[in-house]
KOLFI-565450 format. One record per residue (C-alpha): residue number from 1; x, y, z. Coordinates in Angstrom, 2 decimals. Layout:
N
   k    east   north      up
 NUM       X       Y       Z
...
! end
This chain:
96
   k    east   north      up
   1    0.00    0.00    0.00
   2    1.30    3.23   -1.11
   3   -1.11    6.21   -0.45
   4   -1.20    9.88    0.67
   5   -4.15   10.27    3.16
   6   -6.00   13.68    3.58
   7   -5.87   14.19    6.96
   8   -8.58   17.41    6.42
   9  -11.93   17.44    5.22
  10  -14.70   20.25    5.45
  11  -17.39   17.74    7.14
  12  -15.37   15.70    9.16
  13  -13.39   16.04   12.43
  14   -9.49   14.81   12.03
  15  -10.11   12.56   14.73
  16  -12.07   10.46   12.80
  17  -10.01   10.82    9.02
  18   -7.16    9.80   11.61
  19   -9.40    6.62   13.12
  20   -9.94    5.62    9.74
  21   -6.74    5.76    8.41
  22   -5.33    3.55   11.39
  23   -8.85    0.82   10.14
  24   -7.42    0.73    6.93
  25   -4.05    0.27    7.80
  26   -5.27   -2.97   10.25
  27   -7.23   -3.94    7.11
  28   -4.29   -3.66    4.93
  29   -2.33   -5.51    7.68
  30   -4.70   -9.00    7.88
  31   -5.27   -9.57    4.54
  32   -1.28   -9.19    3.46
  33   -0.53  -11.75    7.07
  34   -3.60  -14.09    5.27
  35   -2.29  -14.81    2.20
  36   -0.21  -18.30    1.72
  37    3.41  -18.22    2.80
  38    5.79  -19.68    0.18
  39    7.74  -22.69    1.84
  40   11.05  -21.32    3.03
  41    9.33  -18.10    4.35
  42    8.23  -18.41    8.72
  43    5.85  -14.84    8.28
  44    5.07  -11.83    6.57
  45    7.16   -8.68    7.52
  46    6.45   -5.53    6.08
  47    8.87   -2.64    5.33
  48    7.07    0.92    6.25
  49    7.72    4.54    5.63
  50    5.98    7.54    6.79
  51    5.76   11.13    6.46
  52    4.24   14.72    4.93
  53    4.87   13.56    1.36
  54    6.77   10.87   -0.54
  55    9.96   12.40   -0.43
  56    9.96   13.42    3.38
  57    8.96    9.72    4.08
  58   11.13    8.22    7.25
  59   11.50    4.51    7.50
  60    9.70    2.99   10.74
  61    8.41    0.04   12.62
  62    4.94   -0.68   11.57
  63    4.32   -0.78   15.03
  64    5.09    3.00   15.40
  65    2.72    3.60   12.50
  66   -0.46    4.74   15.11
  67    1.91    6.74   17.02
  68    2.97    8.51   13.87
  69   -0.48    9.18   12.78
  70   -1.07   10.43   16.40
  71    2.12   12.56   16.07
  72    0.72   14.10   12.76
  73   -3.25   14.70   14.01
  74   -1.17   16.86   16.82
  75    1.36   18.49   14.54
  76   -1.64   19.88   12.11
  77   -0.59   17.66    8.97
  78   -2.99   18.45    6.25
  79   -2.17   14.92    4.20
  80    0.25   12.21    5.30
  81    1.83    9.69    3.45
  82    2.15    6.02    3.92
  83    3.79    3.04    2.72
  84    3.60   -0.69    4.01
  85    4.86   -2.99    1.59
  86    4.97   -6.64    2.41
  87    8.09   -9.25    2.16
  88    9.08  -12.61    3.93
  89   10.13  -12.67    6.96
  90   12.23  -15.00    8.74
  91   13.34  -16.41   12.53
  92   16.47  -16.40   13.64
  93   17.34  -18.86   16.18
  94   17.35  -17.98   19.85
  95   21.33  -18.17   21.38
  96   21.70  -20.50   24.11
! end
């Protein structure tokens, strides 16, 4: 998923654009972890980037992804832009 988000709207509070920008991120998020791993791969990891625009975009955890959106509701962003692209993921062995 690679979009830019509006994150104003004449109608509609930026609470809510922000609450439904995090629901289609968790959307995003369990249909990419229900698709069929290929054989060598343990899980789905997903490489994200965030920011005002495409260019500004900063790698991050998609973890930190609600925070960021947070982050931007309180810094008065007027779009956002987001990237979580998908790739295999893999265990490493715990150390003994």
């Amino acid at each position: 998923m690679k979009k830019t988000f509006a994150l104003t709207h004449e109608k509609k509070a930026t609470a809510r654009l922000v609450d439904a920008i995090k629901n289609e991120i968790k959307k995003y998020l369990k249909r990419e972890r229900a698709k069929t791993l290929p054989n060598d791969v343990d899980f789905w990891d997903f490489d994200c980037r965030f920011g005002a625009d495409a260019a500004s975009a900063k790698k991050l955890h998609i973890a930190e992804m609600n925070a960021a959106l947070d982050q931007a509701e309180t810094d008065q962003l007027t779009s956002c832009y987001i990237e979580i692209v998908a790739k295999p993921g893999y265990r490493t062995p715990k150390e003994k």
